[in-house]
N, C-alpha and C positions, 0 to 999 in steps of 0.2 A: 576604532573598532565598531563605535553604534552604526557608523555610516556604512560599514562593512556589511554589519548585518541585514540594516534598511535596503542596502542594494540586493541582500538574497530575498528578501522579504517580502518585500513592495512589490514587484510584477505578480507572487501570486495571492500577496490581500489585492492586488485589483482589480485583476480578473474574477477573483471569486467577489468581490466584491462587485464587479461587475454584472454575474448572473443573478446576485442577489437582488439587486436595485431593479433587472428589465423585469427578474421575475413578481419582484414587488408588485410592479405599477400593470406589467400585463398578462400577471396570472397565466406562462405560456405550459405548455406541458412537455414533459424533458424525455417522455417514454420513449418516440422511437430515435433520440440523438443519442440515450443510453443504449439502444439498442445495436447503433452502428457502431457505437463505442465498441461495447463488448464485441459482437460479432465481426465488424471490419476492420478499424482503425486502431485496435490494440492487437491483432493477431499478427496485422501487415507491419505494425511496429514490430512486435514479437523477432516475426519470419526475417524482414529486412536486417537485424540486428544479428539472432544465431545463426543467418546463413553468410552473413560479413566472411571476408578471407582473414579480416584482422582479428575476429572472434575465433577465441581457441578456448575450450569451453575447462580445459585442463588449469587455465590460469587462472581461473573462479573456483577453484574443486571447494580450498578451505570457508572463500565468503562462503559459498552454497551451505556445507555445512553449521557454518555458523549462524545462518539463517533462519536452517533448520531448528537449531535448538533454543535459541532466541526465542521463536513462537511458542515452542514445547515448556520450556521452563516457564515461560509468562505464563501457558495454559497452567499450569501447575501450580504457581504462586496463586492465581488470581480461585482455583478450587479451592485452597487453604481461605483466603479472602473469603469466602461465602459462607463460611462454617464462622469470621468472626462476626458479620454484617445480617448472615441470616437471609440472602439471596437465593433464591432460586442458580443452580448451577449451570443449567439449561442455556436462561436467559443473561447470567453475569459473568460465562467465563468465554464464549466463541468471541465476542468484541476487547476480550483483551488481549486475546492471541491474534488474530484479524485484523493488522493495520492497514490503515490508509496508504499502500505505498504505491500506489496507479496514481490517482486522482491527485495527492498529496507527494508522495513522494519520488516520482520521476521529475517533477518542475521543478521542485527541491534538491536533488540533486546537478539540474541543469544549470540552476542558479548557484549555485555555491560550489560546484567543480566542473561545470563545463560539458562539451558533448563527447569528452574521455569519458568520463564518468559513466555514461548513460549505459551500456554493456552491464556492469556492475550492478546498476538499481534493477536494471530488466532481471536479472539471475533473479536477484533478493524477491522482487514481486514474482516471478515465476514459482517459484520456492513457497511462497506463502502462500498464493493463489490456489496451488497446486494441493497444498497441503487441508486449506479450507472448504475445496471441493471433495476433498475425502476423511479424512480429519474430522472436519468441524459440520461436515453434515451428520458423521456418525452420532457427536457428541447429540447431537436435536434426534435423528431419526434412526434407532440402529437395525433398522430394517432396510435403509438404504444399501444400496452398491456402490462399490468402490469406483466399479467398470464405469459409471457413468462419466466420470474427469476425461476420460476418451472418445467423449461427444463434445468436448466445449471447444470452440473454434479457438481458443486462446492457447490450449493443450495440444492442439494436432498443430496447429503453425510453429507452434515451439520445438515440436519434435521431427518436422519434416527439415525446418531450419538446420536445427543443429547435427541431423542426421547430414543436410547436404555441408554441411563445415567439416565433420570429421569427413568426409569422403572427398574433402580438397576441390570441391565443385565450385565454379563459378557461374552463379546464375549471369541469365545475359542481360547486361544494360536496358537492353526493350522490354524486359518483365520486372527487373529488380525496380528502377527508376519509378515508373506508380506506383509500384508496393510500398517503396519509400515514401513518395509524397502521400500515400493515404494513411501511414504511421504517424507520419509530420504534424497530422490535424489531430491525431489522440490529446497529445497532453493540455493544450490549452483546453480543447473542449471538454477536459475531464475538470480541468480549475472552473467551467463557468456552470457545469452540471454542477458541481460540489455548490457552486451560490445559490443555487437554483432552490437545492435543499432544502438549505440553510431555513428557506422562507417557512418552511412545514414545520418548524422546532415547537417540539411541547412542552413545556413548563409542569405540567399536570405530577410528573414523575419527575422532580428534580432531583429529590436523593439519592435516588440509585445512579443518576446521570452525573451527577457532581463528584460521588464517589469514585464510580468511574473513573471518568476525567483524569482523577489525581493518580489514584492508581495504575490507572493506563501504562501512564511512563517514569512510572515508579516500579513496578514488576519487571517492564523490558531492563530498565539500566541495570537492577542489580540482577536480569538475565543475561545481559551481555558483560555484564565481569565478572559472572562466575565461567562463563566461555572465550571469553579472550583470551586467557593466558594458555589454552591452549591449541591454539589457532598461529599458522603460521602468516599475516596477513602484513599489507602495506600500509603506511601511515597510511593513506587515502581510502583505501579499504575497510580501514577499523573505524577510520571517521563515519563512511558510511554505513558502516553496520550498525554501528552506535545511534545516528541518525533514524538509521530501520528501525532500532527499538523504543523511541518516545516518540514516533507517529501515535497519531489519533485512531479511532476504532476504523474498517473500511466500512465504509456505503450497503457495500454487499452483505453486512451483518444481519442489516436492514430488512433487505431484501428474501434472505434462508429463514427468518423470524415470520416474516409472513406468510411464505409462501406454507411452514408448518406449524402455523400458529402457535408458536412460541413467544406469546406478551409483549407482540411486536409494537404496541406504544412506548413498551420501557426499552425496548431495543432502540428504537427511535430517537427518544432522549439520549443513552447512553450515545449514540453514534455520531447525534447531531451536536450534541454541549460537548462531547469531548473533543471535536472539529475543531469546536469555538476555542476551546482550553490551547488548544496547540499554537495558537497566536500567542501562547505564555512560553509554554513548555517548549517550544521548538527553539525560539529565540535566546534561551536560556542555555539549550547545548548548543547552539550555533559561537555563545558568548564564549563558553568552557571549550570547544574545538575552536575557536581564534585564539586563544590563550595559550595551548599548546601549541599553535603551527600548523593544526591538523588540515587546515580549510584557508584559503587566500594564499 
């Protein structure tokens, strides 16, 4: 069973381990590879994936759902959380609803059930993405607009996608075929952006980061088994939901914290030490899903 897990494991401590080490020694700058991240190589994932003939978006309805409430219920535990910690709500509840599941959890699923899987994680990240461009900006700025998740190129390829699957379309070989291979480059370069990170971690804010950390994927679990049982879903499916919910905080936490000065140092901490914690936590439900059957 450890060797089980070593095999899910290992490709992405070494990749990330990877961007850590080159960013170590050459200080590079990750803005415009985050850039084509988000803007090219996760939409063209996105589009190639719901515009599949094999993708029927009806056989995800319950993950989706359950996706949904997952993030909601964690936001809700972790508000309760700050009334007994004395955090700011602002800055300690959008990274515990906002998991890693791009960067972290597409490789994670790729590694532990394959490129069946990979439809399934894209729902769940779509699902949370979606939900933290409206959602969790409200929570920071409530003078934002909702309208704006209808500018993000990860939102329009998802919707053009899954618009051409229910309409029975088959995009043609000569346009799918790049789309695909410029999807293909997201996930590793999302594992070596995450080491890249890592390099920036501030120590200065540990306790609200440590806290965190532990919390993280202490809220998701007991948010996904107050919504399991009522979810109609497949071993594989539950495994990965379950999975979705002890991810680490996303990146993007990071990023809304700063962009609205919301004590984006301690956002920082909480984002980057609860990355590091997931080298605990992840490994730990990977051990509890071998145990049952759910994974291998």
């Amino acid at each position: 069973m450890f060797l089980q897990i070593l095999a899910i494991i290992s490709p992405i401590v070494a990749i990330v381990a990877g961007g850590y080490l080159y960013a170590k020694k050459y200080h590079i700058d990750m803005e415009v590879a985050n850039s084509l991240i988000l803007n090219i190589f996760l939409p063209a994932l996105l589009f190639s994936i719901f515009s599949s003939e094999d993708f029927n978006l009806l056989d995800y309805q319950s993950l989706a759902i359950g996706g949904f409430f997952v993030v909601l219920f964690s936001g809700l535990l972790a508000l309760a959380l700050t009334k007994v910690f004395g955090f700011n709500a602002k800055t300690f509840v959008p990274p515990a609803m906002f998991v890693n599941s791009g960067n972290l959890g597409l490789p994670l699923t790729l590694f532990a059930f394959g490129k069946v899987a990979i439809p399934a994680a894209v729902v769940l990240f779509f699902v949370e993405n979606t939900m933290h461009f409206t959602i969790g900006i409200k929570i920071i700025d409530k003078r934002s607009s909702i309208m704006n998740v209808l500018r993000i190129p990860m939102v329009v390829a998802s919707i053009f996608g899954v618009g051409l699957s229910l309409a029975s379309y088959d995009v043609p070989e000569i346009i799918i075929t790049p789309i695909q291979m410029l999807g293909e480059v997201a996930i590793p370069l999302m594992l070596f952006s995450l080491g890249v990170r890592l390099v920036k971690i501030d120590f200065n804010d540990w306790k609200i980061g440590i806290i965190s950390a532990i919390c993280r994927p202490l809220v998701g679990v007991v948010s996904v088994l107050l919504i399991l049982p009522w979810l109609t879903l497949s071993d594989q499916n539950s495994a990965q939901l379950i999975i979705f919910s002890v991810l680490p905080p996303a990146v993007l936490n990071f990023m809304v914290a700063e962009k609205y000065n919301q004590e984006p140092k301690k956002v920082a901490s909480i984002v980057l030490i609860g990355n590091l914690f997931s080298l605990i936590s992840v490994p730990i439900t990977l051990y509890f899903l071998l145990r049952v059957g759910a994974v291998g």
